[in-house]
C-alpha positions as CSV (number, residue, x, y, z in Angstrom):
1,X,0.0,0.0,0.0
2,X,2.8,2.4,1.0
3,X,4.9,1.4,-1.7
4,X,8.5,1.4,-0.1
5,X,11.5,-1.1,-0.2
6,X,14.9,-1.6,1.9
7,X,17.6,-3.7,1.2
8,X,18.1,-5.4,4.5
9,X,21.9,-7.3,5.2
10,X,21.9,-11.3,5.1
11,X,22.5,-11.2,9.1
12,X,19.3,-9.3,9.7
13,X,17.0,-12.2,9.3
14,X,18.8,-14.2,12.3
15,X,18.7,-11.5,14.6
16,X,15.5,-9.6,14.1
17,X,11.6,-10.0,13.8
18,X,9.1,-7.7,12.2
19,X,6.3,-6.0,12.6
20,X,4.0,-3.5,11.2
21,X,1.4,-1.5,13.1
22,X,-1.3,0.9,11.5
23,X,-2.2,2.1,15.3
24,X,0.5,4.7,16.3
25,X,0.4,7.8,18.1
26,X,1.7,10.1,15.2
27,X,2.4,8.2,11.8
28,X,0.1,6.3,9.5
29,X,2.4,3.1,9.4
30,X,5.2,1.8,10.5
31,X,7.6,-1.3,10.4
32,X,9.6,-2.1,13.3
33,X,12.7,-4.4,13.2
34,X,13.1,-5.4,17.0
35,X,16.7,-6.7,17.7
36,X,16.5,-10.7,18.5
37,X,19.1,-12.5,20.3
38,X,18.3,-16.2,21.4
39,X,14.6,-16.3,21.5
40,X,14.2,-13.2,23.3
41,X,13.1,-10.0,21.5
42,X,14.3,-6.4,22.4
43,X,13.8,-3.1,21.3
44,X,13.5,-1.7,17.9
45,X,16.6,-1.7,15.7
46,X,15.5,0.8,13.0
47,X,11.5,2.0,12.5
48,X,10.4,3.3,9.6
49,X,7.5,5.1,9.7
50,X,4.9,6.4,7.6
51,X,3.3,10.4,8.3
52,X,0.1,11.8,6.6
53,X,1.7,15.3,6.1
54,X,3.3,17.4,3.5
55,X,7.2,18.0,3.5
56,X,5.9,21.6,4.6
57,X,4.2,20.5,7.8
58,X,7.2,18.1,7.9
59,X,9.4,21.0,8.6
60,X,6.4,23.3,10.3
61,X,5.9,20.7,13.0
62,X,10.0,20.7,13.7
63,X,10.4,17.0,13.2
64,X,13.7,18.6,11.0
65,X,14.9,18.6,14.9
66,X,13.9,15.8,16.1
67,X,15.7,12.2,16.0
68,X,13.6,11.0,13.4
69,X,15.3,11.3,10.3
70,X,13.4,11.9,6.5
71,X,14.1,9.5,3.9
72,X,11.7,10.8,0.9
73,X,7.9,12.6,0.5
74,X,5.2,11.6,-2.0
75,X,1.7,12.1,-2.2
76,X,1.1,14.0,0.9
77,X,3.3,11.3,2.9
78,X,6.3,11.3,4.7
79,X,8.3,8.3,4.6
80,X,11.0,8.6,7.6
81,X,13.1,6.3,9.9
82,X,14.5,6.4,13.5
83,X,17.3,4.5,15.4
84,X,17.2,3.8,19.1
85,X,19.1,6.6,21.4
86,X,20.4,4.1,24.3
87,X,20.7,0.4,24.6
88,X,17.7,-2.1,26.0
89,X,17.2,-1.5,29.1
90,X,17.1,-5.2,30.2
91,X,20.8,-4.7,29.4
92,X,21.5,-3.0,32.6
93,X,23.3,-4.1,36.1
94,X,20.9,-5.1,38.6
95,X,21.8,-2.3,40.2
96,X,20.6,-0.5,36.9
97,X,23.4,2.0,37.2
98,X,25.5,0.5,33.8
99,X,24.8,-1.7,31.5
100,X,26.4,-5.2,31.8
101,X,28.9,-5.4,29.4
102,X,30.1,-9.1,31.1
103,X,26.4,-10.9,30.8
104,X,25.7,-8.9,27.6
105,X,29.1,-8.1,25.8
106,X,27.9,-9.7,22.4
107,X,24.6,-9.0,22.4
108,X,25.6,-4.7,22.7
109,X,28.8,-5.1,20.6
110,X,25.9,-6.5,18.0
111,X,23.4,-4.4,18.5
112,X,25.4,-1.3,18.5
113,X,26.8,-2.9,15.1
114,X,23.1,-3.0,13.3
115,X,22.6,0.9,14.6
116,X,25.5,2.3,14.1
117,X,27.1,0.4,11.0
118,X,24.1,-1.3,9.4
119,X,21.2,0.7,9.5
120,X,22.9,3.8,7.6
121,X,24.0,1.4,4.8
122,X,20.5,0.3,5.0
123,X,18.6,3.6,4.4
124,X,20.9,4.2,1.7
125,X,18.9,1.2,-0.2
126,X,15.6,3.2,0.4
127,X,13.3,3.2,-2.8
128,X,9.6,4.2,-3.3
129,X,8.4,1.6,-5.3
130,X,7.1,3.3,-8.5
131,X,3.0,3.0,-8.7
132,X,1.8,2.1,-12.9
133,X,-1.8,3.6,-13.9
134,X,-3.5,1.5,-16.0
């Protein structure tokens, strides 16, 4: 319906799960890779998300300062994305003052691989799907 494709690494499939939800807050759509590591499913790796606004209420509403980031407009939609800001929170010390690097070494060093490395190779790959009229 959106009309929108990503070209996701090989990895992605073993360590994240989709899904797509029509009732948000503030956008239309979106598609939410969660980070997966051994069964259990964290938070969002990369969201994209779908707004019913023009690129000028875009930029009237301030999301040009806010962490979501724009990928492309068309047809009074706003196709944009958004990373997460801080690690899973079940990744902290039980005192909750640091995250536990001993318990949860690989799963961060992965994580912060996908966010940091991945996902801007990934939104690189972004393409509205052209629509034919028949």
């Amino acid at each position: 319906m959106y009309g929108f494709a990503l070209k996701l690494p090989v990895s992605w499939r073993r360590y994240t799960t989709v899904e797509r939800s029509r009732r948000l807050e503030d956008a239309e759509y979106g598609v939410f890779f969660r980070f997966k590591y051994k069964g259990k499913v964290y938070d969002d790796v990369l969201s994209v998300l779908v707004y019913k606004m023009t690129l000028q209420q875009w930029h009237d509403e301030g999301y040009d300062e806010s962490p979501i980031q724009l990928l492309a407009a068309r047809g009074g939609r706003i196709f944009a994305y958004t990373v997460p800001g801080e690690l899973p929170e079940e990744f902290l010390s039980k005192a909750g003052d640091d995250y536990d690097y001993k318990k949860f070494g690989r799963e961060i060093a992965l994580l912060k691989r996908m966010v940091n490395d991945e996902v801007p190779q990934i939104v690189k790959t972004f393409k509205l799907k052209s629509f034919s009229t028949r």
